[in-house]
N, CA and C atoms of all chains as a GROMACS GRO file, in nm:
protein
  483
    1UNK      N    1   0.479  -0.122  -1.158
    1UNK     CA    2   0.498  -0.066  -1.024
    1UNK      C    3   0.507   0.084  -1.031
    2UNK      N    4   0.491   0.124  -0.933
    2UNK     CA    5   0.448   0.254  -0.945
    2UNK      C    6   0.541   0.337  -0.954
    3UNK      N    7   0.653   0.319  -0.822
    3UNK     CA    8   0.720   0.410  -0.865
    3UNK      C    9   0.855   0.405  -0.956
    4UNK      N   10   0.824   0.302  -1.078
    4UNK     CA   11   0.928   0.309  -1.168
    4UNK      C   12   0.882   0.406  -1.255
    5UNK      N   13   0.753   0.431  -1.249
    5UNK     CA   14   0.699   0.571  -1.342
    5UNK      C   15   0.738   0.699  -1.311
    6UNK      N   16   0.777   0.741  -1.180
    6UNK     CA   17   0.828   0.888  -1.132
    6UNK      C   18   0.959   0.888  -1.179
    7UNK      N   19   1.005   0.933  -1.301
    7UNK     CA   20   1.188   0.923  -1.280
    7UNK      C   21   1.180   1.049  -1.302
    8UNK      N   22   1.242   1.120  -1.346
    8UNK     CA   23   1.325   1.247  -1.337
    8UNK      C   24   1.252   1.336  -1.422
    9UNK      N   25   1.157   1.405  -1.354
    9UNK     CA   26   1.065   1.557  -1.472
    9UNK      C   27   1.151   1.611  -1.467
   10UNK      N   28   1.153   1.671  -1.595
   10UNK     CA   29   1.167   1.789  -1.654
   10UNK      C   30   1.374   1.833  -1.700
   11UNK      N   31   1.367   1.657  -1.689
   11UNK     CA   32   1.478   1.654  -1.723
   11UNK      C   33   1.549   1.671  -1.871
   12UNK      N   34   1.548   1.811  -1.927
   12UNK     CA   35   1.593   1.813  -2.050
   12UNK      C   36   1.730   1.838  -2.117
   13UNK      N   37   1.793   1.812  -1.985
   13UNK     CA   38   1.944   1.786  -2.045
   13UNK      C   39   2.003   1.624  -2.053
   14UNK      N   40   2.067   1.612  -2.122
   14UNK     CA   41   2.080   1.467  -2.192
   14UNK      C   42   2.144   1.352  -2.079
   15UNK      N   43   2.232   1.377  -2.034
   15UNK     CA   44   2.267   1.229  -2.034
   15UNK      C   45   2.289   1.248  -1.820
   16UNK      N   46   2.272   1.105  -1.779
   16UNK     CA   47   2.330   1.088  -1.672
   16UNK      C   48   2.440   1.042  -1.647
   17UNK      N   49   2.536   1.065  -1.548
   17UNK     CA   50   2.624   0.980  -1.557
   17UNK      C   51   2.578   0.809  -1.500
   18UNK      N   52   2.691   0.720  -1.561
   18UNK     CA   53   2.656   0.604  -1.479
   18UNK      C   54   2.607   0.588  -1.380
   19UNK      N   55   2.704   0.663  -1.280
   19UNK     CA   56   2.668   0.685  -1.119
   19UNK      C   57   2.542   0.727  -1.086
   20UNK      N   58   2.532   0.833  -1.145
   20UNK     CA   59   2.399   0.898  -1.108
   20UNK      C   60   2.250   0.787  -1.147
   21UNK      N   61   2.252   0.728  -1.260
   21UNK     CA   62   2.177   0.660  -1.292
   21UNK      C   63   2.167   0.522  -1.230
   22UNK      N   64   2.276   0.476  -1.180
   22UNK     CA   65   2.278   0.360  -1.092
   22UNK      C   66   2.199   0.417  -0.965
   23UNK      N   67   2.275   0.520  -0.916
   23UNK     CA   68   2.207   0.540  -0.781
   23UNK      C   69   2.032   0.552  -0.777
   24UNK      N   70   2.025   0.633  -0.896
   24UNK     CA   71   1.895   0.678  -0.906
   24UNK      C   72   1.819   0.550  -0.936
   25UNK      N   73   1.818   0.443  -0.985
   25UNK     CA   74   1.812   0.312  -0.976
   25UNK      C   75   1.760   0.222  -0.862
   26UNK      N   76   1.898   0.252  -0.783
   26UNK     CA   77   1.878   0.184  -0.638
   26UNK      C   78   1.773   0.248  -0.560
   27UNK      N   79   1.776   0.401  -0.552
   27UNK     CA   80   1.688   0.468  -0.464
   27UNK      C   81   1.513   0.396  -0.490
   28UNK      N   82   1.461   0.422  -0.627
   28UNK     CA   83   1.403   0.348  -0.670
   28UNK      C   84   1.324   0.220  -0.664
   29UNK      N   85   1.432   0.095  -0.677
   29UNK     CA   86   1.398  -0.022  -0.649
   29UNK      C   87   1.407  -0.045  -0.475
   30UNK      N   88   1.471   0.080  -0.381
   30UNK     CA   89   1.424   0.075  -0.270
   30UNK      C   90   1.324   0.097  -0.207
   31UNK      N   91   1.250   0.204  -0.304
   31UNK     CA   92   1.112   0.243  -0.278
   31UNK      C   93   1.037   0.112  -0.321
   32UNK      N   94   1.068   0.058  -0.397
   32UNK     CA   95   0.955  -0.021  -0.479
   32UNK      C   96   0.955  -0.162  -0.365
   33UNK      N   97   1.068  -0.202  -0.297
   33UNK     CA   98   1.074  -0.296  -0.217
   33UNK      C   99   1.034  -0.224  -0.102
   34UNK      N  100   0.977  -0.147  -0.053
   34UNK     CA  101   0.935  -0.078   0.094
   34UNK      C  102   0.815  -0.038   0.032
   35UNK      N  103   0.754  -0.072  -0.048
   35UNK     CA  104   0.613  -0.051  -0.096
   35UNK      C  105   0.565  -0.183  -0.096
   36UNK      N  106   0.616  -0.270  -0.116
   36UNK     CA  107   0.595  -0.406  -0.160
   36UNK      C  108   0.580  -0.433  -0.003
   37UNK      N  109   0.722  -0.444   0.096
   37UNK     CA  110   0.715  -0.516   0.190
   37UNK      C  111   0.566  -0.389   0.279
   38UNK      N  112   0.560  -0.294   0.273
   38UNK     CA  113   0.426  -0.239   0.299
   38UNK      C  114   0.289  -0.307   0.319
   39UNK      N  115   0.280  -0.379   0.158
   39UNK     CA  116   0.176  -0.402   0.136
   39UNK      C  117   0.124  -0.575   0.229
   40UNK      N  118   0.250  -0.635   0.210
   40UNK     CA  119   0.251  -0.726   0.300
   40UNK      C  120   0.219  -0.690   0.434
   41UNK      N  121   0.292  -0.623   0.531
   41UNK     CA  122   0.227  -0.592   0.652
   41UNK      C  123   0.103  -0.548   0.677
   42UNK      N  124   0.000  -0.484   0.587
   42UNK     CA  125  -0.090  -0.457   0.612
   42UNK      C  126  -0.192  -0.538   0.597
   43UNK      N  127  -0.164  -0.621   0.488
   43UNK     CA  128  -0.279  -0.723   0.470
   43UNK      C  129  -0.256  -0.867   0.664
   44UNK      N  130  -0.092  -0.882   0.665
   44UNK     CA  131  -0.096  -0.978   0.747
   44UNK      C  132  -0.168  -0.940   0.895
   45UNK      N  133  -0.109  -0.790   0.874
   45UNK     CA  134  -0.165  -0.738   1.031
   45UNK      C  135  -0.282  -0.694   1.076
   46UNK      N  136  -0.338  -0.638   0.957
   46UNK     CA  137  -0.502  -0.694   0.955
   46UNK      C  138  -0.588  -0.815   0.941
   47UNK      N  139  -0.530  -0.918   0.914
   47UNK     CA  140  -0.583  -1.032   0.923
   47UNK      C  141  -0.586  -1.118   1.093
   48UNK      N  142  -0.495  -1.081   1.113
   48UNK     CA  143  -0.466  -1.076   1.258
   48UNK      C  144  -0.491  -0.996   1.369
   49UNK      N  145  -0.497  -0.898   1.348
   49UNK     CA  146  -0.543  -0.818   1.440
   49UNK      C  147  -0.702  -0.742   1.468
   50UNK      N  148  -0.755  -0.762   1.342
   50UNK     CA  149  -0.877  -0.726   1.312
   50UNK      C  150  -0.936  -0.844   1.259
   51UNK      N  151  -1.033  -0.926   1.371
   51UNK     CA  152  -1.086  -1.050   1.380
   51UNK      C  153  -1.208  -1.029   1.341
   52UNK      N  154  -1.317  -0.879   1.399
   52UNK     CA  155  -1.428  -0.898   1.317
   52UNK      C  156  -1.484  -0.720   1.337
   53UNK      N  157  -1.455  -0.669   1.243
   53UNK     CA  158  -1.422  -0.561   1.195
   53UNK      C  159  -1.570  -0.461   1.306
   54UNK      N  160  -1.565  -0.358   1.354
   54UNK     CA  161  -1.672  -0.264   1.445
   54UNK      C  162  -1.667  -0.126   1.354
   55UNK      N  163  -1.721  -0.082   1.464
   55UNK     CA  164  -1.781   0.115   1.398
   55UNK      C  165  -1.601   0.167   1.412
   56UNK      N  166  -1.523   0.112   1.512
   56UNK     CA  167  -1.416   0.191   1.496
   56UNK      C  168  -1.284   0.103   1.602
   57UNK      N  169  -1.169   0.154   1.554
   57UNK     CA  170  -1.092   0.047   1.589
   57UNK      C  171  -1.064   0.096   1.748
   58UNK      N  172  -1.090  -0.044   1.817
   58UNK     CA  173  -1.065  -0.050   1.979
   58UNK      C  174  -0.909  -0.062   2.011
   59UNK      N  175  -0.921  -0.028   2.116
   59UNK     CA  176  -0.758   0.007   2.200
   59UNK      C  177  -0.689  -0.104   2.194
   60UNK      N  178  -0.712  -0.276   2.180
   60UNK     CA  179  -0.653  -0.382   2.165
   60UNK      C  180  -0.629  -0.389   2.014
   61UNK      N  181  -0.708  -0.319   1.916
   61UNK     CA  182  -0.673  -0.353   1.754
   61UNK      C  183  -0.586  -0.294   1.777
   62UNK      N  184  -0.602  -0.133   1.798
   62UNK     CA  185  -0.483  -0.044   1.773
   62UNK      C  186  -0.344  -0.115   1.847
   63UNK      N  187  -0.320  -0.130   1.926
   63UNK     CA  188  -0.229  -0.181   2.014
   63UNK      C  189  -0.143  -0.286   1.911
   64UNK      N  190  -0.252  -0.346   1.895
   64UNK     CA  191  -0.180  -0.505   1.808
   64UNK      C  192  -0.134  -0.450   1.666
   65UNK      N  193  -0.196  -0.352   1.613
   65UNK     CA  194  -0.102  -0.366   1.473
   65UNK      C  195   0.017  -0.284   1.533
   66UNK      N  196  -0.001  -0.151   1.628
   66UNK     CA  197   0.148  -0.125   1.664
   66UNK      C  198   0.220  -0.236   1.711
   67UNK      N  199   0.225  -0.313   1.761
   67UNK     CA  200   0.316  -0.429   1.763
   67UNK      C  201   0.337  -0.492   1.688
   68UNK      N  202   0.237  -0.568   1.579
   68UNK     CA  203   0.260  -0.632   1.436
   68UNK      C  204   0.366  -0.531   1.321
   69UNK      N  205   0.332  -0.399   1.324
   69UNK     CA  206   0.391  -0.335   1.269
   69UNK      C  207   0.553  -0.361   1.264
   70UNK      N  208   0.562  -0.304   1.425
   70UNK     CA  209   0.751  -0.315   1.481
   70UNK      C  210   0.780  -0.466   1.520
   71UNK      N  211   0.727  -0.595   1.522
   71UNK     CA  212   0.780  -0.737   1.496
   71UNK      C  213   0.800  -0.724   1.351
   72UNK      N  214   0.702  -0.723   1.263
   72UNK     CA  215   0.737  -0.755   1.119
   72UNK      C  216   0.817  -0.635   1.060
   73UNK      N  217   0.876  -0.548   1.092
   73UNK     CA  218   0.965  -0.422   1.050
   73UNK      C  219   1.124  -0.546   1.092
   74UNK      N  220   1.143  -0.623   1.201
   74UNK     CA  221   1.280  -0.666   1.259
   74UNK      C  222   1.262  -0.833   1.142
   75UNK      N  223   1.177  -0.879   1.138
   75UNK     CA  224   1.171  -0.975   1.048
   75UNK      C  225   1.298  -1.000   0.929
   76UNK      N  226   1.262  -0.858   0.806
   76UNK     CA  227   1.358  -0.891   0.660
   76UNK      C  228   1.464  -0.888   0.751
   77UNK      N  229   1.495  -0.799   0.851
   77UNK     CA  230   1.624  -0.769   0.864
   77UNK      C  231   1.710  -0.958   0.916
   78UNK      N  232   1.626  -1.006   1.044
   78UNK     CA  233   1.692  -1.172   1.099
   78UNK      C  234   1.699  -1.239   1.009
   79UNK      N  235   1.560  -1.207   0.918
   79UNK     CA  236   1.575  -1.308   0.756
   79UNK      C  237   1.687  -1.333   0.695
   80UNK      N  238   1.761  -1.172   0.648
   80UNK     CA  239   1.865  -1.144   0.568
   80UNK      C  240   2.004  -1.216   0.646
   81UNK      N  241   1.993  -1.204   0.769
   81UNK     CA  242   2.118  -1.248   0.858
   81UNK      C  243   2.169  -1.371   0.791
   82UNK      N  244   1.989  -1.486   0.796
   82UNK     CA  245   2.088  -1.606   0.742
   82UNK      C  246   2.147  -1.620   0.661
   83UNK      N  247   2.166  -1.546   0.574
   83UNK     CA  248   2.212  -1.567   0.376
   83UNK      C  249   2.377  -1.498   0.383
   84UNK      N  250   1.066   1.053  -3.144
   84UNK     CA  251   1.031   1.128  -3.058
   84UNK      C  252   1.084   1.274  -3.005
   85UNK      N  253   0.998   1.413  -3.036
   85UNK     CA  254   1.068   1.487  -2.971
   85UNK      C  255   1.079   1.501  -2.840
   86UNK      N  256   1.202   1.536  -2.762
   86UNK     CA  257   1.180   1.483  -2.599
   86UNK      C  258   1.092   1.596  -2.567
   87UNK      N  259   1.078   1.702  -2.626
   87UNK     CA  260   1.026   1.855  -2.576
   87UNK      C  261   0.878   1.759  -2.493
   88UNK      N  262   0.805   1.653  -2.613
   88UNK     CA  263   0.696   1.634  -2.550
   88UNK      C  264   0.678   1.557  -2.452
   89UNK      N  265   0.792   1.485  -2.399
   89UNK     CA  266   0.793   1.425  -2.273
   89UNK      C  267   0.776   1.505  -2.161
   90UNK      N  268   0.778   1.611  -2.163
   90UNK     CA  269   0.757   1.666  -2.064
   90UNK      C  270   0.616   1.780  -2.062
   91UNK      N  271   0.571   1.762  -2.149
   91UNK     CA  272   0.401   1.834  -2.197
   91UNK      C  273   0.317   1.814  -2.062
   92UNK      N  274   0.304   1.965  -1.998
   92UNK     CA  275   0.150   1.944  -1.873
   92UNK      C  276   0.092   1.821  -1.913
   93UNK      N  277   0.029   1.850  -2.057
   93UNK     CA  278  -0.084   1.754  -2.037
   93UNK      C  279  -0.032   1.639  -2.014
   94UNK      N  280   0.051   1.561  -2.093
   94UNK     CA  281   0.116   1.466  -2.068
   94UNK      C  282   0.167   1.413  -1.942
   95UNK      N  283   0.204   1.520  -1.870
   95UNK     CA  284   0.209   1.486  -1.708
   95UNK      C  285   0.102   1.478  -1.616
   96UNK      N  286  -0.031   1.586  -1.651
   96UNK     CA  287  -0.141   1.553  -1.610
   96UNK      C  288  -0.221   1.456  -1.617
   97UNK      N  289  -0.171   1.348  -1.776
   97UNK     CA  290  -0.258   1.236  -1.788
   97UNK      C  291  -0.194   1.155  -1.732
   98UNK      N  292  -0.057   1.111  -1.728
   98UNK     CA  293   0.009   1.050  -1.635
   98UNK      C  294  -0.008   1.028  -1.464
   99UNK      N  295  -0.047   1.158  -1.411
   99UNK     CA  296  -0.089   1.163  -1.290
   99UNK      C  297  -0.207   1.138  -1.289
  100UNK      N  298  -0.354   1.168  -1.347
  100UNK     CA  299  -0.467   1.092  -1.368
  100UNK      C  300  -0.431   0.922  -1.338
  101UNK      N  301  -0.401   0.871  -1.464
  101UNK     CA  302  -0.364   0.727  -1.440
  101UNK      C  303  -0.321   0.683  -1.376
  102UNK      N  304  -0.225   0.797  -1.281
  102UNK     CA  305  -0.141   0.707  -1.173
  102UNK      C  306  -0.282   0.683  -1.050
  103UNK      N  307  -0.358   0.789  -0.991
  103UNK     CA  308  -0.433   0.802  -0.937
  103UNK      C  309  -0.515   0.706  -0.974
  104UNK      N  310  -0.559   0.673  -1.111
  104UNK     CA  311  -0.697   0.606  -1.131
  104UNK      C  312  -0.644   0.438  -1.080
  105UNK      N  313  -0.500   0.443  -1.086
  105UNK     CA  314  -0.415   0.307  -1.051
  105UNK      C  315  -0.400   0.223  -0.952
  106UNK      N  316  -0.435   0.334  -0.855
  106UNK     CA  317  -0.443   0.339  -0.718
  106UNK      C  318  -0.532   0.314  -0.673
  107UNK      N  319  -0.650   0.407  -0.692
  107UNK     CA  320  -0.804   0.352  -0.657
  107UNK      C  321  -0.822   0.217  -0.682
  108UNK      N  322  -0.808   0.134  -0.793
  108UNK     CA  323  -0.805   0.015  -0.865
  108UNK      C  324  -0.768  -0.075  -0.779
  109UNK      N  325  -0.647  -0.023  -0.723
  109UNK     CA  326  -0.622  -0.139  -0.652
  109UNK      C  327  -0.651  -0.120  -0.496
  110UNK      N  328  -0.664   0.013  -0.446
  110UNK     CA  329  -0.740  -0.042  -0.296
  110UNK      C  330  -0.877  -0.076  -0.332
  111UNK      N  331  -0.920  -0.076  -0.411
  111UNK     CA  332  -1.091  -0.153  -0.462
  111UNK      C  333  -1.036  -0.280  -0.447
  112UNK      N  334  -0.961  -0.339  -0.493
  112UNK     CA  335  -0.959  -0.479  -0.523
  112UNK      C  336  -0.935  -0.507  -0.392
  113UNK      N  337  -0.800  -0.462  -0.348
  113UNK     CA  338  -0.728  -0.505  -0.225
  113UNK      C  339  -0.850  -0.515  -0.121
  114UNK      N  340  -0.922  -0.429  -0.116
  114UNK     CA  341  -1.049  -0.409   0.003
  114UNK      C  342  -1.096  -0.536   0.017
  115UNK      N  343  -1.175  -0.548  -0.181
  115UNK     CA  344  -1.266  -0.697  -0.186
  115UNK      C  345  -1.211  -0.733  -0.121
  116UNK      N  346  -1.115  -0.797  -0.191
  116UNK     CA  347  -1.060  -0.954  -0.098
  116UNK      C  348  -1.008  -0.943   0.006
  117UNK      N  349  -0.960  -0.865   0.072
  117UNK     CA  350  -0.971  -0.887   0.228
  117UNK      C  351  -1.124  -0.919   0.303
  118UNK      N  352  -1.195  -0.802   0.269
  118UNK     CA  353  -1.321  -0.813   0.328
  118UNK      C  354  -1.434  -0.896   0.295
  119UNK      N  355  -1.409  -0.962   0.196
  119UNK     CA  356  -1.506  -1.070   0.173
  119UNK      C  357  -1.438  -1.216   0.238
  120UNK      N  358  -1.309  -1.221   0.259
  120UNK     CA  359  -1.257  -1.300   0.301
  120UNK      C  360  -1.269  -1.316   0.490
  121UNK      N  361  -1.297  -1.219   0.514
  121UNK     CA  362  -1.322  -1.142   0.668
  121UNK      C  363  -1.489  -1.193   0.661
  122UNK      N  364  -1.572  -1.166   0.632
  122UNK     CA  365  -1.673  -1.108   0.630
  122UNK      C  366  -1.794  -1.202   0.586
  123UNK      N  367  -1.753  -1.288   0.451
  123UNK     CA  368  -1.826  -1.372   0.432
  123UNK      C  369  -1.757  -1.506   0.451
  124UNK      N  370  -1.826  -1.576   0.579
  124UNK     CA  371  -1.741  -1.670   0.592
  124UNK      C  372  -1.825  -1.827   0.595
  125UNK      N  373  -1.959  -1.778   0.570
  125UNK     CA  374  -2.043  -1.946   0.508
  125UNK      C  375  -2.099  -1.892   0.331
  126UNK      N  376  -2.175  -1.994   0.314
  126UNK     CA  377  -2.220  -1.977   0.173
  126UNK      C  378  -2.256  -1.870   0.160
  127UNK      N  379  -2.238  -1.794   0.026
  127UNK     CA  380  -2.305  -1.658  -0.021
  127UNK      C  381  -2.449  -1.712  -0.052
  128UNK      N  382  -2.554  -1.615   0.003
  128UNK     CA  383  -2.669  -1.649  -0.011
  128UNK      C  384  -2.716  -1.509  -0.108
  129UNK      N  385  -2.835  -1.510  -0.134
  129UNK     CA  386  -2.868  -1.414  -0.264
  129UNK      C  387  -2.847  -1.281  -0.229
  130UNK      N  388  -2.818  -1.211  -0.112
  130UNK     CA  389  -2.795  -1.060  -0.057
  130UNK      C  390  -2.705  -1.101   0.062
  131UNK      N  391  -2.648  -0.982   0.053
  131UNK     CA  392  -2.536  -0.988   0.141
  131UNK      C  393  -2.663  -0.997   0.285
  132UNK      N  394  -2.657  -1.031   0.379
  132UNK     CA  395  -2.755  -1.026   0.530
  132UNK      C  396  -2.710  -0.884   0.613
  133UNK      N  397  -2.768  -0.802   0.634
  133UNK     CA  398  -2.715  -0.722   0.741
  133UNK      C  399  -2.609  -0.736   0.812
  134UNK      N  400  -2.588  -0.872   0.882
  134UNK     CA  401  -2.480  -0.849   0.931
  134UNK      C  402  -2.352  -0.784   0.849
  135UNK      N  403  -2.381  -0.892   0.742
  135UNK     CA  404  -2.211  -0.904   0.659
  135UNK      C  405  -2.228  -0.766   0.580
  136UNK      N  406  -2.361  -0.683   0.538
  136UNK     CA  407  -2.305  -0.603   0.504
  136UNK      C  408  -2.249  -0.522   0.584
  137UNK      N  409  -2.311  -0.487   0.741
  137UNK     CA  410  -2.221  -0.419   0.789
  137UNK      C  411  -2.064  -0.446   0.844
  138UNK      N  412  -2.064  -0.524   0.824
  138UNK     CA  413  -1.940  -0.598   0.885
  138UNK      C  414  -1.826  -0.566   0.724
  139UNK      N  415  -1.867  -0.594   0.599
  139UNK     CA  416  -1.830  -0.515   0.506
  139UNK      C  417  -1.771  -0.340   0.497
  140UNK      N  418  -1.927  -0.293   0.555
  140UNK     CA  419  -1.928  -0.140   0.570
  140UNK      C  420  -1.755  -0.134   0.637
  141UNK      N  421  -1.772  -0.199   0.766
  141UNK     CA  422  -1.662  -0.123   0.889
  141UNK      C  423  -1.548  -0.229   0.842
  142UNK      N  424  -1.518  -0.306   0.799
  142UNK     CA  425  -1.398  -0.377   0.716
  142UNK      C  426  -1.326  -0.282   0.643
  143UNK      N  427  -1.389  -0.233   0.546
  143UNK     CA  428  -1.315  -0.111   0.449
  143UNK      C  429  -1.260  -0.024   0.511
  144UNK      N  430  -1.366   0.036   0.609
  144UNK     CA  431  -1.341   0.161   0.682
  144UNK      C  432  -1.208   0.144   0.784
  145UNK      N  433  -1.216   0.032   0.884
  145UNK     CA  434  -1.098  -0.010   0.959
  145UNK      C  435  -0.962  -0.031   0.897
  146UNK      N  436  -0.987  -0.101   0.734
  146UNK     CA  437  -0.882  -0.070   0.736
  146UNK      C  438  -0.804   0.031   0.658
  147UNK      N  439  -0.868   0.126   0.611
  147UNK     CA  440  -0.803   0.272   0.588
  147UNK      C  441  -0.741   0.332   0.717
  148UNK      N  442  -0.847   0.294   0.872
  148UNK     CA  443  -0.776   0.359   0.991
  148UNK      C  444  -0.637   0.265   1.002
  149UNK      N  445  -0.623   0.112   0.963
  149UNK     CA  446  -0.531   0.114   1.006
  149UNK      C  447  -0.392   0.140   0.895
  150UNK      N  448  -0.430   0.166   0.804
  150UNK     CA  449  -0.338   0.190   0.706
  150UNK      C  450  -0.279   0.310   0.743
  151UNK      N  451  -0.350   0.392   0.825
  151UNK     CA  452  -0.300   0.529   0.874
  151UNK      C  453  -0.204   0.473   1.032
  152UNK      N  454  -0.251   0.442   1.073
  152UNK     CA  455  -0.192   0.353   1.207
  152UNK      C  456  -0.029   0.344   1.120
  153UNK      N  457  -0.101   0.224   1.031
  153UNK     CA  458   0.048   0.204   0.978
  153UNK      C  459   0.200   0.305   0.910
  154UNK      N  460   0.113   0.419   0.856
  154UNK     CA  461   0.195   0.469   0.793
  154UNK      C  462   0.248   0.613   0.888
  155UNK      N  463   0.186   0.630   1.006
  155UNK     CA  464   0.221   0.697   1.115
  155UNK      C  465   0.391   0.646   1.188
  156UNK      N  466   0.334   0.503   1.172
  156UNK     CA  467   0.446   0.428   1.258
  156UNK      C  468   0.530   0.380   1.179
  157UNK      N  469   0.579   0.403   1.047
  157UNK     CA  470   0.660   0.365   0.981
  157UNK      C  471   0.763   0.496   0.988
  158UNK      N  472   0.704   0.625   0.943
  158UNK     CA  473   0.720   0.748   0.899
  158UNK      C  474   0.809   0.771   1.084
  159UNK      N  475   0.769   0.718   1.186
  159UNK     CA  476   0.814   0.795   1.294
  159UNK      C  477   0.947   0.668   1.322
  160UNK      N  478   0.944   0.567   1.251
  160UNK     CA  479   1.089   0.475   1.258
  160UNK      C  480   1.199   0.497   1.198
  161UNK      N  481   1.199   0.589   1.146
  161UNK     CA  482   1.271   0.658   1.017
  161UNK      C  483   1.322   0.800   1.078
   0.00000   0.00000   0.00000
């Protein structure tokens, strides 16, 4: 994944603290899960919304992935509720 | 390892190469299979037919526009 490869240039002093390295961690695997859930929305909302592809996208494509977009953005969140 | 060379231009420049070449790789792939999945939807016959190639052509292209769509409206939820 990609961005477990960006960590810290030019970092030539030695050590992190725990903290810092946890956080820097989380920030991280937050990117990497908002890249991921990314990649999902785009494939679903183009499959759906773009039925048979033209010279350029019409005012009903555009329309529909802005809405596919902000339904599937509220999704993880009702998901997470149940757990 | 000396760390001095972890941090070598070149070493960061080939790193960023690869990251880039990583990328291309995979909206190539990602494209295929959406758009052949879109696009060709009876038997493959020996050439793609006009239609499907154009329907190919504007598949790719649509969805770079909407990848921009998308990343407009993410960036302004935030």
């Amino acid at each position: 994944m990609d961005s477990f490869t960006t960590g810290s240039s030019g970092s030539g002093s030695s050590q992190l603290s725990t903290d810092q390295f946890i956080d820097q961690m989380k920030a991280q695997l937050a990117q990497a899960y908002a890249e991921e859930f990314l990649e999902i929305v785009r494939e679903k909302c183009f499959d759906k919304c773009i039925t048979k592809p033209g010279l350029s996208l019409s005012g009903s494509e555009s329309s529909c992935i802005s809405r596919c977009v902000d339904r599937s953005s509220r999704l993880p969140v009702s998901l997470a509720e149940l757990f | 390892m000396d760390s001095s060379a972890l941090n070598s231009p070149d070493l960061q420049r080939f790193l960023n190469q690869e990251k880039e070449k990583a990328m291309v790789n995979e909206m190539v792939a990602k494209l295929t299979s959406v758009c052949w999945d879109k696009c060709i939807t009876s038997t493959p016959g020996n050439k793609f037919s006009s239609s499907e190639s154009a329907c190919l052509s504007n598949c790719a292209q649509r969805f770079m526009d909407m990848t921009m769509i998308i990343m407009k409206r993410v960036q302004s939820m935030q």
